[in-house]
LOKOL-541875 format. One record per residue (C-alpha): residue in three letters; x, y negated, z. Coordinates in steps of 0.25 Angstrom, whole numbers, plus 5000, padded with zeros to 4 digits. Layout:
N
ALAXYZ...
# end
This chain:
140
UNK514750305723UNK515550235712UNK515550255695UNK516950225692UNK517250245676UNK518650305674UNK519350275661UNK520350345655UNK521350285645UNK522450335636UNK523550275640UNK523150125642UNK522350125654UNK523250015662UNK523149915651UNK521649945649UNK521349925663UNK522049795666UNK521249735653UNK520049795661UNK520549735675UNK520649595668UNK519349615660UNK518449665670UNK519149565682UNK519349695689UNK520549745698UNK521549855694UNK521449905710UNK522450045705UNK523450075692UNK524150215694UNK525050265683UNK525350405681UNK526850395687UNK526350355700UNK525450465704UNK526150545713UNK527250655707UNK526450785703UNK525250735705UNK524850695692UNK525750745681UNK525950615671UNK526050625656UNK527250605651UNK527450435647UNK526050425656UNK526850385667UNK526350235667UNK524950255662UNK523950255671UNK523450355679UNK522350285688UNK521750145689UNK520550075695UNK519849955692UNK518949885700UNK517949785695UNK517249725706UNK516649825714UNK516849925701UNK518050015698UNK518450065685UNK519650175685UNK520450215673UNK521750315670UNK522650345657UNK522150485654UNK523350585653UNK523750625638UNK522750715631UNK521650685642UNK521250545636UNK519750535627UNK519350395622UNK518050345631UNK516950365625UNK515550395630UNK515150275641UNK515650125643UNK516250065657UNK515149955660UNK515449815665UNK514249735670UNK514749605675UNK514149505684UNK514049395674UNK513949385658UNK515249305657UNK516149395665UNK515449535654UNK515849455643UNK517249435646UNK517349555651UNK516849615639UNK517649535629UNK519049555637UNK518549715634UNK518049695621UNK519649635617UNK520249735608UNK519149835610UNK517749855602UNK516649805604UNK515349895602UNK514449775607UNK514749625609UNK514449565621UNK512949485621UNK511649485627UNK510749605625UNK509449645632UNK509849685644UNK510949605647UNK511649445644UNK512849525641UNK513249645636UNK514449715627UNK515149845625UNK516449865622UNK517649975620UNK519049915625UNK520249925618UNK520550045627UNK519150115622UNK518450085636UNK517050075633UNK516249955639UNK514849885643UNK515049735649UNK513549705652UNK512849595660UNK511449595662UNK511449445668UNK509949425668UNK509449505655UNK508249575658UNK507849715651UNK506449735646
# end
């Protein structure tokens, strides 16, 4: 079984997800728009026609999937944060930084007790995020 975090944007899911693909070193696999689902099978908003309607990530051997929620239906994220843990401190930290540009930063990225590299970070698209890499820190 697979945890896949679904994101939903409002209105700004294709350009938040090729900053994510470039980032992350991941691969945009699928980008479907509103106007290509099939006719009547999903009724598009009108000036929805190019936003997008499904896409999927993957990272590795990880997949994250996204979509730009229908007028009315989009809430800010809030509540839980998309966690990264790369294989080496050099690729978190430039993960995190390429994130952290235009977004906030709730805590910079540094050594802590249980790890040679941490951060967290909202995006300039309000997705929350952990970059961590525990490297050889030891808890306790």
């Amino acid at each position: 079984m697979n945890v896949d975090p679904y994101l939903h944007f409002n209105g700004n899911c294709e350009e938040a997800f090729r900053l994510y693909e470039k980032a992350l070193g991941g691969k945009i696999e699928m980008m479907l728009t509103y106007d290509q689902a099939p006719p009547g099978d999903n009724p598009t908003p009108k000036g929805w026609e190019k936003k997008i309607m499904h896409v999927r990530l993957s990272v590795g051997d990880q997949i994250i999937m996204a979509s730009d929620a229908p007028p009315g239906h989009y809430k800010p994220m809030q509540g839980f944060s998309v966690s990264l843990a790369p294989d080496s401190k050099a690729k978190a930290e430039k993960m995190f930084n390429a994130l952290a540009e235009g977004g906030t930063v709730m805590m910079p990225f540094q050594k802590t007790f249980w790890a040679e590299g941490f951060g967290m970070v909202t995006d300039r698209f309000g997705t929350p995020w952990m970059v961590n890499y525990a490297g050889n820190a030891q808890v306790g």
